[in-house]
N, CA, C and O of each residue as an XYZ file, in Angstrom:
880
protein
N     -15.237     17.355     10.292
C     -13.995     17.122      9.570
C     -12.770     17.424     10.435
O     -11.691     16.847     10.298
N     -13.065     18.528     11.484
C     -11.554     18.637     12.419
C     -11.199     17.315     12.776
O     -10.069     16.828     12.728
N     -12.704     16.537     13.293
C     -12.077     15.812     13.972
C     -11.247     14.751     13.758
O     -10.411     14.288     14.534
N     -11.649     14.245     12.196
C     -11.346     13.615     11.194
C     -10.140     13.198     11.478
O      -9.679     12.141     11.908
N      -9.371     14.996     10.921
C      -8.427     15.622     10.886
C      -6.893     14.992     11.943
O      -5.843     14.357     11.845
N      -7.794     15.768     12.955
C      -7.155     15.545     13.876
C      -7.109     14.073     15.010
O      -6.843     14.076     16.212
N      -7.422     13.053     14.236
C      -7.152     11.759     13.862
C      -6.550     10.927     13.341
O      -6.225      9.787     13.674
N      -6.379     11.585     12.398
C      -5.651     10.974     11.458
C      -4.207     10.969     11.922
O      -3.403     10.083     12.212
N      -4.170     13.111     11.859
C      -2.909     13.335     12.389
C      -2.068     12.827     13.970
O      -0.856     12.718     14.155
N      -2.804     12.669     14.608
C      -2.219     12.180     15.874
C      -1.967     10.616     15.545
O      -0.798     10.439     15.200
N      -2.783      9.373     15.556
C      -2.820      8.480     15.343
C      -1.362      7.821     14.069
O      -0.724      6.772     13.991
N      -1.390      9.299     13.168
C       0.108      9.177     12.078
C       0.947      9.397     12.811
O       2.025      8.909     12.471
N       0.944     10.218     14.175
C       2.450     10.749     14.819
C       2.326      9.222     15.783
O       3.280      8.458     15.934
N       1.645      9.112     16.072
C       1.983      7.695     16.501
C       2.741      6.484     16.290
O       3.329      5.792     17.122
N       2.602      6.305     14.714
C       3.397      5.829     14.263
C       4.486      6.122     13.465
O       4.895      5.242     12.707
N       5.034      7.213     13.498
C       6.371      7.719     13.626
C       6.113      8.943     12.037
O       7.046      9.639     11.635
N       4.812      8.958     11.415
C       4.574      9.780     10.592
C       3.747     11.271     11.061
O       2.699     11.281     11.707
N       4.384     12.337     10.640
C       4.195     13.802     10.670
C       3.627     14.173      9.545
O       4.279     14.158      8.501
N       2.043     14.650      9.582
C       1.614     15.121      8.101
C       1.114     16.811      8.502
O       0.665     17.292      9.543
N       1.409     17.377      7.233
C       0.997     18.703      7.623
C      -0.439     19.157      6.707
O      -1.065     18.660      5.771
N      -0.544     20.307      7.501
C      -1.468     20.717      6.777
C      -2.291     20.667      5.541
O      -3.484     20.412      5.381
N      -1.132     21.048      4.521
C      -1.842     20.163      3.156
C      -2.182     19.125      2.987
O      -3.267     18.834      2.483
N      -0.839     17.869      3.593
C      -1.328     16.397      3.376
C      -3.276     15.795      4.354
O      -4.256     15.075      4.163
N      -2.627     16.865      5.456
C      -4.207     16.359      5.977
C      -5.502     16.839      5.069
O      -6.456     16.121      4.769
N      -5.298     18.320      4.678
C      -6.868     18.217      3.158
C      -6.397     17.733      2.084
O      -6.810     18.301      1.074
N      -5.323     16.467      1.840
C      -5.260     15.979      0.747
C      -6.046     14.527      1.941
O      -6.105     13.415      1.416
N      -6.336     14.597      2.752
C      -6.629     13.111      3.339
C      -8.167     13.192      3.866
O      -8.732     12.360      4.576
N      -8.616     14.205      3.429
C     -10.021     14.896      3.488
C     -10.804     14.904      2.247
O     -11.970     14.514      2.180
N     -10.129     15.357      1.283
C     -10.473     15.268     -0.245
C     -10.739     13.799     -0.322
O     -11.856     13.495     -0.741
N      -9.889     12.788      0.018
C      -9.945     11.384     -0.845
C     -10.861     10.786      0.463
O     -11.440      9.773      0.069
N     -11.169     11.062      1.826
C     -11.979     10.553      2.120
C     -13.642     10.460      1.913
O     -14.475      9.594      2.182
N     -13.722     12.217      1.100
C     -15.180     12.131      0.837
C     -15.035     11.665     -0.542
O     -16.076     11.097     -0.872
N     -14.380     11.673     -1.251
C     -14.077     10.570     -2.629
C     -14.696      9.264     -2.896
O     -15.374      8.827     -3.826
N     -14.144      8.653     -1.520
C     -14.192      7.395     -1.095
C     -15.171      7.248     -0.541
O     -15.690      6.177     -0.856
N     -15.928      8.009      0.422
C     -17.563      7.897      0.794
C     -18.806      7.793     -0.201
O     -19.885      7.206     -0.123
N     -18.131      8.719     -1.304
C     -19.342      9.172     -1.874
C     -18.890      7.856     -3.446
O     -19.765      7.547     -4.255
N     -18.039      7.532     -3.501
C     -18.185      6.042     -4.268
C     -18.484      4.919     -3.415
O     -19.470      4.244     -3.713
N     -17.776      4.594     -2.367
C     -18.665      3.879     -1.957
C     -20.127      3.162     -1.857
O     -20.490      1.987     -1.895
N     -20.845      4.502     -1.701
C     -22.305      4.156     -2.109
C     -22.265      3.613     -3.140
O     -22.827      2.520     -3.068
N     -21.674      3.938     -4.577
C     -22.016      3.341     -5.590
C     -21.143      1.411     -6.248
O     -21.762      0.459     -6.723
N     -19.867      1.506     -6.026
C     -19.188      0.546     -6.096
C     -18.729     -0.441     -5.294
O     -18.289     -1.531     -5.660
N     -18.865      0.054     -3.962
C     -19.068     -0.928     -2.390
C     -17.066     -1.172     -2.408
O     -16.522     -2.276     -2.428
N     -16.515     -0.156     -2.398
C     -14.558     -0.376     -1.981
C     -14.333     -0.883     -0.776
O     -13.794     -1.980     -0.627
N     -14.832      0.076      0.476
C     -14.175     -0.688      1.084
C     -15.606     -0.826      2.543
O     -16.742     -0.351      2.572
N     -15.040     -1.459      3.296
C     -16.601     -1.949      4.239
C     -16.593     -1.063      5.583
O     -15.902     -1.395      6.547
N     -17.165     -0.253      5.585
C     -17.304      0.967      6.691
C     -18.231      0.349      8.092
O     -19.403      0.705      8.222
N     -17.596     -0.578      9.081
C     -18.139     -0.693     10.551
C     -18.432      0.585     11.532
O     -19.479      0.711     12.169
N     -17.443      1.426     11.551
C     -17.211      2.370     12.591
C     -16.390      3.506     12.233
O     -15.353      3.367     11.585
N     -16.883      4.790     12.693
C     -16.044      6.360     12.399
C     -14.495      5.503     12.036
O     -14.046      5.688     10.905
N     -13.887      4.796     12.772
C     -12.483      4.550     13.023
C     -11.908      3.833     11.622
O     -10.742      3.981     11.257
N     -13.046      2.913     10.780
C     -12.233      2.154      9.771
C     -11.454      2.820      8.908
O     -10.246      2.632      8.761
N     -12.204      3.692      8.262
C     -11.065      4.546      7.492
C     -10.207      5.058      7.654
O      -9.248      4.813      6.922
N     -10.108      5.888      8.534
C      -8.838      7.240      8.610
C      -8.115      6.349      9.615
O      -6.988      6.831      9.724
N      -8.241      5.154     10.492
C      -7.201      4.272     11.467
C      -7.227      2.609     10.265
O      -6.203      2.308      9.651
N      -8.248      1.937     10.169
C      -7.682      0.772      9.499
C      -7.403      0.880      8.075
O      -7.137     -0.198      7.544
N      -7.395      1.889      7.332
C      -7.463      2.087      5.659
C      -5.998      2.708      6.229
O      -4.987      2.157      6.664
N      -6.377      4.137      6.014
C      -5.544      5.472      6.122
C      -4.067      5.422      7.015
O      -3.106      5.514      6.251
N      -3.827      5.345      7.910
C      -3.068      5.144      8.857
C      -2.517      3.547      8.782
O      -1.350      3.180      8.920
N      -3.361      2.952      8.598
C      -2.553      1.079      8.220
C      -1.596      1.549      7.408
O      -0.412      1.479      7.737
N      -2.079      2.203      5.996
C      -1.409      2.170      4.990
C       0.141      2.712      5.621
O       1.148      2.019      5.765
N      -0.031      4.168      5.939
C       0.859      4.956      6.515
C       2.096      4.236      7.169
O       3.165      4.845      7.138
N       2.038      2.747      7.877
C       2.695      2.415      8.090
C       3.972      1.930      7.446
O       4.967      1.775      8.155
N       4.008      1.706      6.282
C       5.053      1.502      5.320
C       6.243      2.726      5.930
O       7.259      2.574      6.608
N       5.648      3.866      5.395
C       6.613      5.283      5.370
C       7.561      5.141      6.199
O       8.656      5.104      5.638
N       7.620      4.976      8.112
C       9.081      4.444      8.363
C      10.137      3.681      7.863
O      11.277      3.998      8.203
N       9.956      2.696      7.089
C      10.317      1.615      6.587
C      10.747      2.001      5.244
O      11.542      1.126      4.900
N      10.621      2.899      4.273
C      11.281      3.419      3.318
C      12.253      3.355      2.899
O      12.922      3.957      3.739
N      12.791      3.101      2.282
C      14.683      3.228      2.272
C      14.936      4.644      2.287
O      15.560      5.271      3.144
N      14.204      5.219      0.912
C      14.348      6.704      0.577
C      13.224      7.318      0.393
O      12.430      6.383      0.491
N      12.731      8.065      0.233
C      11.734      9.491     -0.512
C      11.606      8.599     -1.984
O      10.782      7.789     -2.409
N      13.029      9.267     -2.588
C      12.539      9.309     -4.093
C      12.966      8.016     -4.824
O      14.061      7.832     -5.356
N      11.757      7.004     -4.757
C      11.608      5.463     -5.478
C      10.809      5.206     -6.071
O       9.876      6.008     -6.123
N      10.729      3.930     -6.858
C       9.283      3.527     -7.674
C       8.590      2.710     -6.486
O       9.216      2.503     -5.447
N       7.310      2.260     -6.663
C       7.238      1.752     -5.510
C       5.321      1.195     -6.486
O       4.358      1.751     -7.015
N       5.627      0.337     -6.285
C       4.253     -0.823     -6.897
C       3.199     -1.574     -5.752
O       3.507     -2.261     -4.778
N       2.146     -1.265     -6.139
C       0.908     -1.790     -5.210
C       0.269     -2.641     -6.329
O      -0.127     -2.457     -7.480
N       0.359     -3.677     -5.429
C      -0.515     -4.641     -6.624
C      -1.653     -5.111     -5.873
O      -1.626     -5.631     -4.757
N      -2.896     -4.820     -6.770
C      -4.573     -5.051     -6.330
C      -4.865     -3.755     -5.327
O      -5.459     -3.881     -4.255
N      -4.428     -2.665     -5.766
C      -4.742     -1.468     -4.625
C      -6.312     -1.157     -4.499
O      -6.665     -0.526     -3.503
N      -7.054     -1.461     -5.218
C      -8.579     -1.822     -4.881
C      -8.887     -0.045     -4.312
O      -8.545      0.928     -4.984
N      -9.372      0.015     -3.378
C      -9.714      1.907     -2.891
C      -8.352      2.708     -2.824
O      -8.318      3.855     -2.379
N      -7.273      2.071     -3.272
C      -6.009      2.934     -2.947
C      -5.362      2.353     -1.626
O      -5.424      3.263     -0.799
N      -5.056      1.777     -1.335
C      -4.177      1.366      0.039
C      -3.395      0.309     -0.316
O      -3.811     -0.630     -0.994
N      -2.312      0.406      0.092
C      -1.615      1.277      0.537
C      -1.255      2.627     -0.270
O      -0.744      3.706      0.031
N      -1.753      2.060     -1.401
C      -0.729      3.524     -2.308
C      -0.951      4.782     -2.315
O      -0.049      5.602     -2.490
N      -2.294      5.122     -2.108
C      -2.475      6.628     -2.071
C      -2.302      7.319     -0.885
O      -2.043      8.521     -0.952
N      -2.438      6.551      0.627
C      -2.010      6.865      1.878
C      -0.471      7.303      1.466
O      -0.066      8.416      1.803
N       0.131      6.658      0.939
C       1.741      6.720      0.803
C       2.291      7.408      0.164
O       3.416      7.889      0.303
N       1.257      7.577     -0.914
C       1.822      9.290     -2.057
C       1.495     10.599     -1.118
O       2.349     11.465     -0.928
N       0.397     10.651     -0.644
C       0.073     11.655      0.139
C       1.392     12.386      1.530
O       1.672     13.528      1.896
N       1.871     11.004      1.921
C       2.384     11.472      2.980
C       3.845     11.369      2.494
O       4.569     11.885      3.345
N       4.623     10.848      1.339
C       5.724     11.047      0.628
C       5.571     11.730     -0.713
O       4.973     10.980     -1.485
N       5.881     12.827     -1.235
C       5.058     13.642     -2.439
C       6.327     12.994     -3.603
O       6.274     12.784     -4.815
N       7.132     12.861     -2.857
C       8.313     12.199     -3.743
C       8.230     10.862     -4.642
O       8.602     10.735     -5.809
N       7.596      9.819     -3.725
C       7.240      8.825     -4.266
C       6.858      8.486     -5.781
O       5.899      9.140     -6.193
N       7.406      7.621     -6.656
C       6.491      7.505     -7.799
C       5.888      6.154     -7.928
O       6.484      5.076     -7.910
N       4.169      6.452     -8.107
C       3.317      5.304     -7.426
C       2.899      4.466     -8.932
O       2.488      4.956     -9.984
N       3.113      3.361     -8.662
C       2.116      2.595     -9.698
C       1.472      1.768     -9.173
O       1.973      1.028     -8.326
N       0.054      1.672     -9.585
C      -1.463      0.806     -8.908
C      -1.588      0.136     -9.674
O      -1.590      0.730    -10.751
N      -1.769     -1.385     -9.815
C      -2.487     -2.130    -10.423
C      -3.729     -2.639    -10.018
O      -3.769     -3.391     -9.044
N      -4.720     -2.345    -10.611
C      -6.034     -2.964    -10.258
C      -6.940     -3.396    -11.258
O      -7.312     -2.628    -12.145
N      -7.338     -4.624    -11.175
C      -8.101     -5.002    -12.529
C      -9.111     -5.493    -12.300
O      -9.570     -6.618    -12.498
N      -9.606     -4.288    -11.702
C     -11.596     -3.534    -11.563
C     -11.873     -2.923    -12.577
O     -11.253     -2.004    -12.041
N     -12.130     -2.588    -13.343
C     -12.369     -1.534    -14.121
C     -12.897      0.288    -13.310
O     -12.580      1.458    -13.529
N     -13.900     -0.490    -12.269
C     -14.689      0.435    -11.790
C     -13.757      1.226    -10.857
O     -13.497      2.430    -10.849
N     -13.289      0.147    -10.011
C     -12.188      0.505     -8.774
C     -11.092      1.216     -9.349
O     -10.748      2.213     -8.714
N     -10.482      0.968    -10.348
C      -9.677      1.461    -11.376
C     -10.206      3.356    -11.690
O      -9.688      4.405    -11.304
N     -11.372      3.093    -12.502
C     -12.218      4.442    -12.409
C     -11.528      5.650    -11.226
O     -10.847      6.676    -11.216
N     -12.325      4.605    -10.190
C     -12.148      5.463     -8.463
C     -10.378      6.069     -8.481
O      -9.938      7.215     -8.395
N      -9.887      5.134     -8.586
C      -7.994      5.352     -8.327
C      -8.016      6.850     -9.025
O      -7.981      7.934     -8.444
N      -8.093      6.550    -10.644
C      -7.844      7.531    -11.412
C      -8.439      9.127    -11.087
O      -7.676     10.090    -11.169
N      -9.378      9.230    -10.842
C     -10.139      9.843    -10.068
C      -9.937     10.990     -8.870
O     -10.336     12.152     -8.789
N      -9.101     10.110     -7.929
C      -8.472     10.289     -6.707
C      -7.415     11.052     -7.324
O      -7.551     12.274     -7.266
N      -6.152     10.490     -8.038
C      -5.360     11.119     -8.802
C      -5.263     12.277     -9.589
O      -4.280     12.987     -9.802
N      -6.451     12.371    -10.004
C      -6.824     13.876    -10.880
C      -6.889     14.834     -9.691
O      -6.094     15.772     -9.638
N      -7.601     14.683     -8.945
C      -8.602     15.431     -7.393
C      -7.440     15.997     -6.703
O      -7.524     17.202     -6.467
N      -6.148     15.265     -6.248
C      -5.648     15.409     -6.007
C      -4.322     15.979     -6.353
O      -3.438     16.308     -5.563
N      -4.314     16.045     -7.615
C      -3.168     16.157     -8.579
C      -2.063     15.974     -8.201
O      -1.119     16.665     -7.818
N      -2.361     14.580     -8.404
C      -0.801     13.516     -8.194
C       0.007     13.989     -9.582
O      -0.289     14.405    -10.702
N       1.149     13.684     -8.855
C       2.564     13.759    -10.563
C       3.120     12.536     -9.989
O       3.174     12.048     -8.860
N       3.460     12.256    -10.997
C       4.532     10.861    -11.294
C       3.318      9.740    -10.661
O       3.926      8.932     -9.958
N       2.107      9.486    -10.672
C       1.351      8.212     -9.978
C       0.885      7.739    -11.584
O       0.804      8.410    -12.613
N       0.554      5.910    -11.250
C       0.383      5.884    -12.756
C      -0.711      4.350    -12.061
O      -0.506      3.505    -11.189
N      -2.181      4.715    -13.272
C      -2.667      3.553    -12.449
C      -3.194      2.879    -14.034
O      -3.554      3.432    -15.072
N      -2.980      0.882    -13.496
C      -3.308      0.317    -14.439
C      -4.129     -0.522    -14.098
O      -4.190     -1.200    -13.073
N      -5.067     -0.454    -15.376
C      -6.206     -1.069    -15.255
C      -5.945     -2.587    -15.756
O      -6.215     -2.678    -16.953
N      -5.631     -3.445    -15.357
C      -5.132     -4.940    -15.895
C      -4.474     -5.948    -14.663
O      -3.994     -5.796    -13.540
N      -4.734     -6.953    -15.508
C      -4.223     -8.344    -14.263
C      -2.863     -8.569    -14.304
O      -2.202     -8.731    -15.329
N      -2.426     -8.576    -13.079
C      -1.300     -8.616    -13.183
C      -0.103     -9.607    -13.713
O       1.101     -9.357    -13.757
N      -0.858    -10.923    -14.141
C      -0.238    -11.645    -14.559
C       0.287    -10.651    -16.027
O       1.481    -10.574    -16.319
N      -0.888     -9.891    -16.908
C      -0.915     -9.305    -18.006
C      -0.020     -8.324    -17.753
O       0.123     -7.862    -18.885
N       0.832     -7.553    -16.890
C       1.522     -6.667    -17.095
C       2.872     -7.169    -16.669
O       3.874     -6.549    -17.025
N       2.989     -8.503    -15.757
C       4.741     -8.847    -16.234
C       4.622     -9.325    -17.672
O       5.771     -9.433    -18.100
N       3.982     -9.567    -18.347
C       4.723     -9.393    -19.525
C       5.053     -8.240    -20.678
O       5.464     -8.466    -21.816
N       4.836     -7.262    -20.229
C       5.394     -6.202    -20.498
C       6.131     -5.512    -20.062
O       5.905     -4.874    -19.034
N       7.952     -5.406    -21.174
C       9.293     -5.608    -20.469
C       9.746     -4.075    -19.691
O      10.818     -3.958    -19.097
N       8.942     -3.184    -19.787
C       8.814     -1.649    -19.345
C       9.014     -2.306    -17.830
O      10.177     -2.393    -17.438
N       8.017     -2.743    -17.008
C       7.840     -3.253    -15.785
C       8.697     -4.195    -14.943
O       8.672     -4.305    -13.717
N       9.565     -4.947    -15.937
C      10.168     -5.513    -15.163
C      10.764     -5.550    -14.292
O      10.452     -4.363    -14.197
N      11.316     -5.708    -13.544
C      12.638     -4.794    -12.685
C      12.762     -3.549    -12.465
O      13.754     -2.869    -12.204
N      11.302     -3.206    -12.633
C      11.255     -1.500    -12.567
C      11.115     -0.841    -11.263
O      10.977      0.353    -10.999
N      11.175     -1.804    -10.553
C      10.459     -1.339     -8.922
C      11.274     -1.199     -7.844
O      11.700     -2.329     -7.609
N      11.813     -0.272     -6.904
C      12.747     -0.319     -5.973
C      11.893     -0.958     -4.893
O      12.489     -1.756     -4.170
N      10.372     -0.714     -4.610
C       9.724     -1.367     -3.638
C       7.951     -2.250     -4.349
O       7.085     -1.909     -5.156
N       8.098     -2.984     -3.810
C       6.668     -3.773     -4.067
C       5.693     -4.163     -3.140
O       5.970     -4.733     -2.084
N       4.539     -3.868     -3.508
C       3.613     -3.880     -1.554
C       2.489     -4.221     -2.315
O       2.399     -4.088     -3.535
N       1.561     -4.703     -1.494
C       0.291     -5.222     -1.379
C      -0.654     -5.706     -0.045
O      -0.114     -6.289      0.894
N      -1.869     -5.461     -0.046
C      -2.343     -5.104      1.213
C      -3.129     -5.858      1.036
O      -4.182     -5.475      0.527
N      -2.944     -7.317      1.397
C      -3.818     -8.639      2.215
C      -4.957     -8.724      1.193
O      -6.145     -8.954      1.419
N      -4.265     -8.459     -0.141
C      -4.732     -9.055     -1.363
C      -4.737    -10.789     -1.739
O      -5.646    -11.486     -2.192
N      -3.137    -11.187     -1.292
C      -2.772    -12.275     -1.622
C      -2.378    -13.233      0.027
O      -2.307    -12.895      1.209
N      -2.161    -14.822     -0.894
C      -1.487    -15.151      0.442
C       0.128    -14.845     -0.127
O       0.528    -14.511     -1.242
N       0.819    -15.105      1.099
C       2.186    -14.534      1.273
C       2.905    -15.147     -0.007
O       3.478    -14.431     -0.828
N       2.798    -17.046     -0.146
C       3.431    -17.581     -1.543
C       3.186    -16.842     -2.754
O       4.085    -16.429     -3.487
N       1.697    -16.648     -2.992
C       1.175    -16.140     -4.242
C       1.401    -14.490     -4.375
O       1.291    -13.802     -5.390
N       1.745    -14.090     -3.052
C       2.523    -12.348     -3.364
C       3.286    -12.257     -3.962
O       3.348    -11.757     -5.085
N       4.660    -13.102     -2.842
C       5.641    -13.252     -3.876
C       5.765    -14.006     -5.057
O       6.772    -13.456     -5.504
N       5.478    -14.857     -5.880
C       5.378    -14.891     -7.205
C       5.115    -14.084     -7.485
O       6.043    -13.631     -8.155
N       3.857    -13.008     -7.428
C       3.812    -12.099     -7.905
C       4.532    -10.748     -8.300
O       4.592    -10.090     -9.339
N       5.044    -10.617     -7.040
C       5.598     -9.380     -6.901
C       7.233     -9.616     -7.806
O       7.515     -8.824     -8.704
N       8.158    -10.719     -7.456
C       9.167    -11.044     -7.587
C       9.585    -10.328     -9.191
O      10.501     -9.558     -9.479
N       8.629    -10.870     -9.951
C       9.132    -10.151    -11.168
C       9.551     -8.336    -11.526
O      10.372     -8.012    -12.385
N       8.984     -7.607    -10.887
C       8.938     -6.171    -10.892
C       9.647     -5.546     -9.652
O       9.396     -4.453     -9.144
N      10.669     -6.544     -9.231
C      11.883     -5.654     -8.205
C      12.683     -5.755     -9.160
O      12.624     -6.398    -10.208
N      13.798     -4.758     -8.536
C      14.726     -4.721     -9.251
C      15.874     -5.093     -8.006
O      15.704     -5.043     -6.787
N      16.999     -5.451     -8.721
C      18.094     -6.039     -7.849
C      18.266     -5.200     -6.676
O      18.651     -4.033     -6.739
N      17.981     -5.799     -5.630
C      18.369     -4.990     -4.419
C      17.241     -4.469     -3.987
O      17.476     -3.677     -3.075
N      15.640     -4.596     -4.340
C      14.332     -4.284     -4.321
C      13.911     -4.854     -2.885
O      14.639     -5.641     -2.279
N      12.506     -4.336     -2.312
C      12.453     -5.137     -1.802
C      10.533     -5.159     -1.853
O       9.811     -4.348     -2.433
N      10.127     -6.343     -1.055
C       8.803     -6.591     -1.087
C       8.523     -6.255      0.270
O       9.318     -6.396      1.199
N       7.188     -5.737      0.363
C       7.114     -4.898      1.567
C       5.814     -5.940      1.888
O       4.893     -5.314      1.363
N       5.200     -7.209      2.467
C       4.142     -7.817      2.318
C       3.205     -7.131      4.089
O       3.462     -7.312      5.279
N       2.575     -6.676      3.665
C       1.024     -6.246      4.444
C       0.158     -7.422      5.111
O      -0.916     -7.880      4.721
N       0.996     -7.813      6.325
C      -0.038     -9.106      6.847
C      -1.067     -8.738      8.805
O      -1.005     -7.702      9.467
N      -1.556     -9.542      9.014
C      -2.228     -9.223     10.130
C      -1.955     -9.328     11.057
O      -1.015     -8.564     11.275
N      -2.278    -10.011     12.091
C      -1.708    -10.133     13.496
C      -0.522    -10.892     14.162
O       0.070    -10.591     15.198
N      -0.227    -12.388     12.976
C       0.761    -12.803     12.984
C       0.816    -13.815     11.320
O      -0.055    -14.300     10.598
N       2.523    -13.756     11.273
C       1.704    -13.939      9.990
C       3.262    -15.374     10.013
O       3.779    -15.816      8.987
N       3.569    -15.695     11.139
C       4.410    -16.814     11.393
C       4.065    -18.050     10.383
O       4.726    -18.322      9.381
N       3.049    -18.661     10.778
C       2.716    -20.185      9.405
C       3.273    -19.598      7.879
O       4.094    -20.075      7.096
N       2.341    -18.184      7.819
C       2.605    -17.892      6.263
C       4.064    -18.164      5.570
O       4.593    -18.774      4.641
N       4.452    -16.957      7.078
C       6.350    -17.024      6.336
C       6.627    -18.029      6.101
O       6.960    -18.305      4.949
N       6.595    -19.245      7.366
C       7.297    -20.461      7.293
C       7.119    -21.291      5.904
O       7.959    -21.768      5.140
N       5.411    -21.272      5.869
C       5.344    -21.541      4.038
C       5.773    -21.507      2.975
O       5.762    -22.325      2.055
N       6.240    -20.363      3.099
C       6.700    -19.517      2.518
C       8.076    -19.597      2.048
O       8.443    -18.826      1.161
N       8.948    -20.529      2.599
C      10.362    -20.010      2.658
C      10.512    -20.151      1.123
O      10.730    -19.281      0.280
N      10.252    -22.126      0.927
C      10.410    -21.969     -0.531
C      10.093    -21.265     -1.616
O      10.983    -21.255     -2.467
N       8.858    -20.509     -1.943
C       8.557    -20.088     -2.686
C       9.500    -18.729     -2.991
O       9.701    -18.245     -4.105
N      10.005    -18.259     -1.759
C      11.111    -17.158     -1.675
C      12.338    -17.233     -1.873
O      13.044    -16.256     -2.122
N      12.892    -18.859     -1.754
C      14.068    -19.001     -2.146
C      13.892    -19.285     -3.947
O      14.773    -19.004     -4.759
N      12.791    -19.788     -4.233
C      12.785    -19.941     -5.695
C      13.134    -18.272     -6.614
O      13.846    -18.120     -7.606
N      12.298    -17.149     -5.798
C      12.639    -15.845     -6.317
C      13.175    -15.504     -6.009
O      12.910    -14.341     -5.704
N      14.872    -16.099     -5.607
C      15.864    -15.253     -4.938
C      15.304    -14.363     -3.854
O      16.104    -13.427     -3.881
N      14.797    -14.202     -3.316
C      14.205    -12.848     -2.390
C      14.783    -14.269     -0.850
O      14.953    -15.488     -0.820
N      14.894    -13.012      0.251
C      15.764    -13.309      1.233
C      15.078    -12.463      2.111
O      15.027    -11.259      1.858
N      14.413    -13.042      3.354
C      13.243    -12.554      4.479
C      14.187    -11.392      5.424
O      14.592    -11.875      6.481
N      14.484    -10.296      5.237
C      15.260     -9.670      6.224
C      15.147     -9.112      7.100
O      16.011     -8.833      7.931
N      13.262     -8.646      7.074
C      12.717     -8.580      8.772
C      11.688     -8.372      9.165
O      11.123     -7.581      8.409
N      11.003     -8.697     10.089
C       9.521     -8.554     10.758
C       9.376     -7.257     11.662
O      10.052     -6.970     12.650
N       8.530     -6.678     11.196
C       7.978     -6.097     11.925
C       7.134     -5.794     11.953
O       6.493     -5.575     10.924
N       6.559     -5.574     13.415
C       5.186     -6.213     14.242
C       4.905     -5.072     15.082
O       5.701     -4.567     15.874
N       3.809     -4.728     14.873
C       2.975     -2.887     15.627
C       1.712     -3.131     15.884
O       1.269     -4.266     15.708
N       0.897     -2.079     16.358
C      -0.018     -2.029     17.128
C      -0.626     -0.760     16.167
O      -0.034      0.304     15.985
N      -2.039     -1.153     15.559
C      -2.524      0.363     15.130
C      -2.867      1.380     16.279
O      -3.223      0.775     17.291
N      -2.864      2.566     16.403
C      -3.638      3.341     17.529
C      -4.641      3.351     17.104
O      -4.974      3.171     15.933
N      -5.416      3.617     18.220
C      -7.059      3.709     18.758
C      -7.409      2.265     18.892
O      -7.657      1.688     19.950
N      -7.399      1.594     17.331
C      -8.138     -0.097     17.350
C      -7.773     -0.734     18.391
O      -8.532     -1.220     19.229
N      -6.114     -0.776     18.394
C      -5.264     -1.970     19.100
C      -5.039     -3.040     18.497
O      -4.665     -4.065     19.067
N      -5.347     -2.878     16.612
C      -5.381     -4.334     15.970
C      -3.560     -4.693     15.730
O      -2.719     -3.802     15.614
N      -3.406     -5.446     15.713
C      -2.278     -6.119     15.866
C      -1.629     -5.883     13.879
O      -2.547     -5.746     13.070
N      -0.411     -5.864     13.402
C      -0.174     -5.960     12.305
C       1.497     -6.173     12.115
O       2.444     -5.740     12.772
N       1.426     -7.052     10.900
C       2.988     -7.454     10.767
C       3.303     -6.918      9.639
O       2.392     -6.531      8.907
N       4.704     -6.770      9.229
C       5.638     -6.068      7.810
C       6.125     -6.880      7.571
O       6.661     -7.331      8.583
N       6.401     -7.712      6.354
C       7.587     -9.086      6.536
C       8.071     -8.055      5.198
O       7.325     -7.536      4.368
N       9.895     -7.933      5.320
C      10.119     -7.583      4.285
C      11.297     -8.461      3.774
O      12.218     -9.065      4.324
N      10.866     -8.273      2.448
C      11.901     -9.406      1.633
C      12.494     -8.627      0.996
O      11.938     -7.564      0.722
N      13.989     -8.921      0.486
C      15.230     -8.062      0.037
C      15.406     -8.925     -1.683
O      16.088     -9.939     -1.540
N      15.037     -8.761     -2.882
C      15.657     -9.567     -4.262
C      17.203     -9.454     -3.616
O      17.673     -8.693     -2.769
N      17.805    -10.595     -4.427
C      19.001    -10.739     -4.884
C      20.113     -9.958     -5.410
O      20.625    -10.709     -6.240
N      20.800     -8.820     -5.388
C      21.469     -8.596     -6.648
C      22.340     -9.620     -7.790
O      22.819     -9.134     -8.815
């Protein structure tokens, strides 16, 4: 587990995140969480020591520079084992997280994680997301919206578009280049008012896998 540990943590200072002590046995707790469901519900697909704590754990982590603030709402839609969102509560305690996932089982796991950990202010829903924009609580409730290579880039944003709020933005989770998508993309972004305001493009440590941020700004 040091070494785990001390993986995680270097590989986070890498990318411009500092976790301390607690956050690292809060990133210990949810990894044997996540091992030991695994076996039973199959979350996420384990190749090598490195997938988790560098392509799960630390992917996620990457958001956190990119923050506006600490204290926001901030929506993951299809968070499936938690990623980005629980990487992101962990390493911002401020954050208030909402998960949508409509697994039932995977759902289970989230909730789970949340107790274990004793998250405040995280809130996870078990439902499709088409089923929760229509409930007017959600609307515009979101200062940030993210999702992690759930969707393609058009069908994110439809998605996401409804649950920013003016001045929100969509944080989209893509891979090595994600150029065609955007370009695809434009219309579907000018239809949701949302306005592409910037790429950015990193390198995970250890892997070397390549990854892009496209973030989109709503309208006020």
């Amino acid at each position: 587990m040091e070494i785990l540990k001390k993986t995680i943590r270097e590989a986070a200072r890498e990318i411009g995140v500092v976790l301390d002590d607690h956050q690292l046995r809060q990133f210990m707790r949810y990894h044997r969480e996540l091992l030991f469901w695994n076996e039973k519900i199959s979350l996420v697909s384990v190749k090598s020591d490195q997938d988790i704590p560098i392509k799960h754990f630390v992917d996620s982590l990457t958001l956190v520079p990119l923050l506006p603030s600490r204290k926001i709402r901030l929506l993951d839609i299809g968070s499936g084992a938690g990623f980005p969102g629980i990487p992101l509560k962990i390493a911002v305690d401020d954050l208030d997280v909402t998960m949508i996932e409509s697994s039932r089982k995977k759902a289970s796991f989230l909730k789970t994680v949340v107790r274990e950990l004793s998250f405040d202010h995280v809130t996870v829903l078990n439902s499709r997301v088409e089923d929760i924009i229509r409930n007017e609580g959600y609307v515009q409730g979101f200062d940030i919206v993210t999702s992690r290579a759930l969707f393609k880039l058009p069908d994110l944003i439809a998605a996401a578009a409804p649950f920013l709020s003016p001045g929100g933005v969509l944080m989209a989770m893509k891979g090595r280049s994600a150029d065609d998508e955007i370009e695809l993309s434009a219309r579907a972004a000018a239809a949701e008012k949302l306005t592409l305001q910037a790429l950015h493009r990193l390198v995970l440590p250890v892997t070397g896998d390549m990854r892009t941020i496209a973030l989109y700004v709503k309208s006020r």
